[in-house]
C-alpha positions as CSV (number, residue, x, y, z in Angstrom):
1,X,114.3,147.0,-138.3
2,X,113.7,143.3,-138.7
3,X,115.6,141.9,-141.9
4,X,116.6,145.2,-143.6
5,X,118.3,143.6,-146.3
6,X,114.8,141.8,-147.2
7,X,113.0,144.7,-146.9
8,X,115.8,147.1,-148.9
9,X,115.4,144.2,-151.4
10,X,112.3,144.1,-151.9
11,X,111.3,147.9,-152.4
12,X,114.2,148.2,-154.7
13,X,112.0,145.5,-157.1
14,X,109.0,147.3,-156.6
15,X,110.3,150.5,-157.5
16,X,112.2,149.3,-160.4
17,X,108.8,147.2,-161.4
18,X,107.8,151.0,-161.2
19,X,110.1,152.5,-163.5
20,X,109.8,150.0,-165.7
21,X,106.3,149.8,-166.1
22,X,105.7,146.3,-165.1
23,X,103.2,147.2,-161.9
24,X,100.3,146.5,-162.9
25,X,96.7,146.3,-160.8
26,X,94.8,143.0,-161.2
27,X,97.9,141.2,-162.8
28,X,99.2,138.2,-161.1
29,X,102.4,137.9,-162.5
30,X,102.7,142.0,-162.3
31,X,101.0,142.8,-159.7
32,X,102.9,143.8,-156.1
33,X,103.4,139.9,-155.2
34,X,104.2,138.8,-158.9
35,X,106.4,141.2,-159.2
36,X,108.5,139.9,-155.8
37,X,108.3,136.4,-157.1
38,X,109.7,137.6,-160.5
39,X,112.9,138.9,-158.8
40,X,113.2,136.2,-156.1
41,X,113.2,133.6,-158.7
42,X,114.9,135.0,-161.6
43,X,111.6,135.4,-163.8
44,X,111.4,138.1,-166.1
45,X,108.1,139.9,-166.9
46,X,107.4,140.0,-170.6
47,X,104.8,141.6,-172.6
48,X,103.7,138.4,-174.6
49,X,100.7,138.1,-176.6
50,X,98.4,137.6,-174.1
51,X,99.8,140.4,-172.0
52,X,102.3,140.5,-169.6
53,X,103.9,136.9,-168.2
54,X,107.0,135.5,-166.1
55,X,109.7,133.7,-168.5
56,X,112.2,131.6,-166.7
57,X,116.1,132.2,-167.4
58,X,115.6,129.2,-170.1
59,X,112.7,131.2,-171.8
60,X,110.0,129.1,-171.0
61,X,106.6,130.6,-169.7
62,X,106.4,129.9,-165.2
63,X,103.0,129.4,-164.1
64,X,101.2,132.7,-163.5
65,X,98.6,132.1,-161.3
66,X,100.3,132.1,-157.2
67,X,96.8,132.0,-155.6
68,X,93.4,130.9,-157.1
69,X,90.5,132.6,-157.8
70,X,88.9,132.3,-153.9
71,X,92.0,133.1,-152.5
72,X,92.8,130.4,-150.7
73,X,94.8,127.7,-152.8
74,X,98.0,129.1,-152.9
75,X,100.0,127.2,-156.4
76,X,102.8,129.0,-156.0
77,X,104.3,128.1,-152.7
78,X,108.2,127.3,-153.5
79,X,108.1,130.4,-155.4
80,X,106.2,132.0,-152.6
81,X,108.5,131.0,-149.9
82,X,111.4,132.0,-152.4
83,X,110.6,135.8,-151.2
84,X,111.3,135.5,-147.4
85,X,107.5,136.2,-146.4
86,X,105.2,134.0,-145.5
87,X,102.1,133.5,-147.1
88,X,99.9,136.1,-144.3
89,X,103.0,138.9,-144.6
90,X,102.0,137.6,-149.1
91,X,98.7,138.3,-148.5
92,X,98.9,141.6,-146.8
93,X,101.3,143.0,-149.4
94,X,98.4,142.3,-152.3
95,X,96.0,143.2,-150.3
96,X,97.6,147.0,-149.6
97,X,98.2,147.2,-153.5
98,X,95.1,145.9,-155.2
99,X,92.6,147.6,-152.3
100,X,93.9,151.3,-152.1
101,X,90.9,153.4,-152.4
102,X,91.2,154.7,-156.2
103,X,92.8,151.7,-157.9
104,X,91.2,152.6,-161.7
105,X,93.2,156.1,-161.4
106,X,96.4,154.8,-159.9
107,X,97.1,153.4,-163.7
108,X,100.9,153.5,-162.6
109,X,100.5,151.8,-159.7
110,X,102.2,154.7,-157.8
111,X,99.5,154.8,-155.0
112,X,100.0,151.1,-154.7
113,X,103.2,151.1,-154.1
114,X,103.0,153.9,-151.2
115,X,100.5,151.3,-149.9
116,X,102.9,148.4,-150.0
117,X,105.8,150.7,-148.9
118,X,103.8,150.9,-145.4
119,X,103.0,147.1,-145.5
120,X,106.5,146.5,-145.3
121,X,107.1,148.9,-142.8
122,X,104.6,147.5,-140.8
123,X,106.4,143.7,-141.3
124,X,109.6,144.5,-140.6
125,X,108.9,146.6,-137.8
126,X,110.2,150.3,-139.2
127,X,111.4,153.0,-137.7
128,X,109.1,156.4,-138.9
129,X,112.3,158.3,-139.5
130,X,113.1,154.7,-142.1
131,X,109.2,155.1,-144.0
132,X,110.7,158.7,-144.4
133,X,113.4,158.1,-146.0
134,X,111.6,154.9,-148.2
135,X,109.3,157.5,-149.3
136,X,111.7,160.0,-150.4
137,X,113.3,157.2,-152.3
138,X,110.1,156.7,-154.0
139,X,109.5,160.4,-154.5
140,X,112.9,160.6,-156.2
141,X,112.4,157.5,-159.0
């Protein structure tokens, strides 16, 4: 597998995201991507009056918005390139968890996360017997 540790990393914030209710469809600083560039810059995802936002460690609101609204602008590239992916492998990831086919049922972004599970798989290159066992991971939270 190609950068396990990356890819370990990363499903271990997703999941947690999961857990913790912070995956959210639509959401830019809770969605799949935002939730990656939360944990790779040491943002936290707050519910704050206008919904959920990144804080920095000093408490201050970060910029919420990592692409704009055509998609191609990307505003959020340190923090992009902060994650280890590159802004295709990015655009991939949101793609798998805002277009799964029943996105206003999946209100726990479970189904998303399957998606993106197989995303990652498909970057780094996984084994079928290592989707297996990401899956049972997710089965288990």
């Amino acid at each position: 597998m190609k950068n396990k540790e990356q890819f370990d990393n990363s499903i271990k914030v997703l999941v947690k995201a999961y857990l913790e209710g912070v995956l959210k469809h639509t959401h830019p600083c809770a969605c799949a991507v935002g939730n990656l560039i939360a944990a790779c810059n040491n943002y936290s995802i707050i519910n704050k009056k206008y919904g959920l936002q990144w804080e920095t460690e000093t408490g201050r609101d970060a910029y919420i918005n990592w692409m704009d609204e055509r998609g191609k602008n990307y505003t959020q590239i340190p923090e992009i390139k902060a994650t280890g992916y590159s802004i295709p492998e990015i655009v991939q990831i949101e793609k798998a968890f805002e277009q799964i086919d029943d996105v206003p049922s999946d209100t726990d972004g479970y189904k998303g996360l399957c998606a993106v599970c197989d995303v990652l798989f498909d970057i780094h290159k996984g084994s079928d017997k290592q989707l297996k066992l990401a899956k049972d991971r997710l089965i288990k939270a």
